[in-house]
C-alpha positions, 0 to 999 in steps of 0.5 A, spaced: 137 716 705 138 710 700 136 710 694 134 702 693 130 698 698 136 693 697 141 698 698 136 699 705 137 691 706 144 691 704 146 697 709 142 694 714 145 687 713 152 690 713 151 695 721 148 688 724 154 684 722 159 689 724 155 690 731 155 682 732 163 684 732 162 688 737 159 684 742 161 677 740 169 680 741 165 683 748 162 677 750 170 673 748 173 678 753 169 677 759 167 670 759 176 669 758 177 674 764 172 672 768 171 664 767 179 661 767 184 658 771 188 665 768 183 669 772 182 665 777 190 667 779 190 674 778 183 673 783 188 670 788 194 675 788 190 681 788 190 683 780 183 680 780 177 682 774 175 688 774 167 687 774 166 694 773 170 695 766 166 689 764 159 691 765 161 697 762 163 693 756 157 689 755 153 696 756 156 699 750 154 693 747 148 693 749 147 700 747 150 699 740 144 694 739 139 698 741 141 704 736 141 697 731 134 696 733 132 703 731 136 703 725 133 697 722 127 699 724 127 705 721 129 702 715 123 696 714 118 702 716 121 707 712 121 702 705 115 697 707 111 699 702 115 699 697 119 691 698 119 686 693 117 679 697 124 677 698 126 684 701 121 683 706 122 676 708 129 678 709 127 684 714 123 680 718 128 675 720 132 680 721 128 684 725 127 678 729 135 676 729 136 684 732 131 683 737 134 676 738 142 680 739 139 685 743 136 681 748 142 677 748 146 683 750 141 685 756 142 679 759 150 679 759 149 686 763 144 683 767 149 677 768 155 682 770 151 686 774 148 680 779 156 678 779 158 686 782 153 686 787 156 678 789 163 681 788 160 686 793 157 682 798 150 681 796 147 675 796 146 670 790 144 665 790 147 658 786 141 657 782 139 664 781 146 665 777 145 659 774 138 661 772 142 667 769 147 664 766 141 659 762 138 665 761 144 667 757 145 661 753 138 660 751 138 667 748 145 666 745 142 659 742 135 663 739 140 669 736 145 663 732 139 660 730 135 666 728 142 668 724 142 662 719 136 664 717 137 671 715 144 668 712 138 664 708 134 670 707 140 674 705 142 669 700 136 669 697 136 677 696 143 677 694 141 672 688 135 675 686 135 680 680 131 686 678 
């Protein structure tokens, strides 16, 4: 366990940054296999996308996020009596942000899945992958804004001493 309740931010800080590498390089590969000129070439000569590598892609990540969440969590619960002001405010938003990445992350595999079952003939319609796709959007919009404030939060403890 930590010593310090700003060691317990800091370690916190450090897992969901290094989770946030996971995902977006996840969230990168997916969106260039599957949403460009390339792949739509290889689709046409029969080196199509693997949906099926990709969902299990954004599965892991998603996996990931919930073990960030649990972790995270467990932290602000184990230390929450003993926080300054300034820790608890940072674990707030950062909690909120860990919701916020988790959430993003389910509907990437939410997203891959409807695309699997159209690859393989079920129907979906336009506006039903479109609606999956701004769902998708918003929750990636709501985590960046929700990460600059823990950026702001993080500042702030960074700076305060003890």
């Amino acid at each position: 366990m930590l010593q310090s309740t700003k060691g317990a931010a800091f370690e916190c800080a450090l897992l969901a940054n290094e989770a946030l590498k996971h995902y977006v390089s996840i969230h990168n590969r997916i969106f260039s296999e599957q949403a460009t000129v390339t792949s739509f070439f290889r689709n046409l000569f029969g080196r199509g996308t693997n949906f099926e590598a990709l969902l299990n892609e954004a599965r892991s990540a998603d996996q990931l996020w919930q073990n960030v969440d649990t972790h995270v969590a467990g932290c602000f619960g184990a230390f929450r009596d003993d926080f300054t002001q300034a820790e608890r405010d940072f674990f707030v938003e950062l909690l909120a942000w860990v919701k916020a990445v988790k959430k993003t992350t389910a509907l990437l595999c939410e997203r891959q899945e409807a695309l699997i079952r159209k690859a393989n003939g079920e129907s979906l319609s336009m506006s039903d992958y479109q609606q999956i796709e701004r769902d998708y959007e918003r929750a990636v919009e709501s985590y960046v804004r929700l990460g600059s404030s823990v950026q702001e939060k993080m500042e702030k403890l960074s700076s305060a001493s003890y």
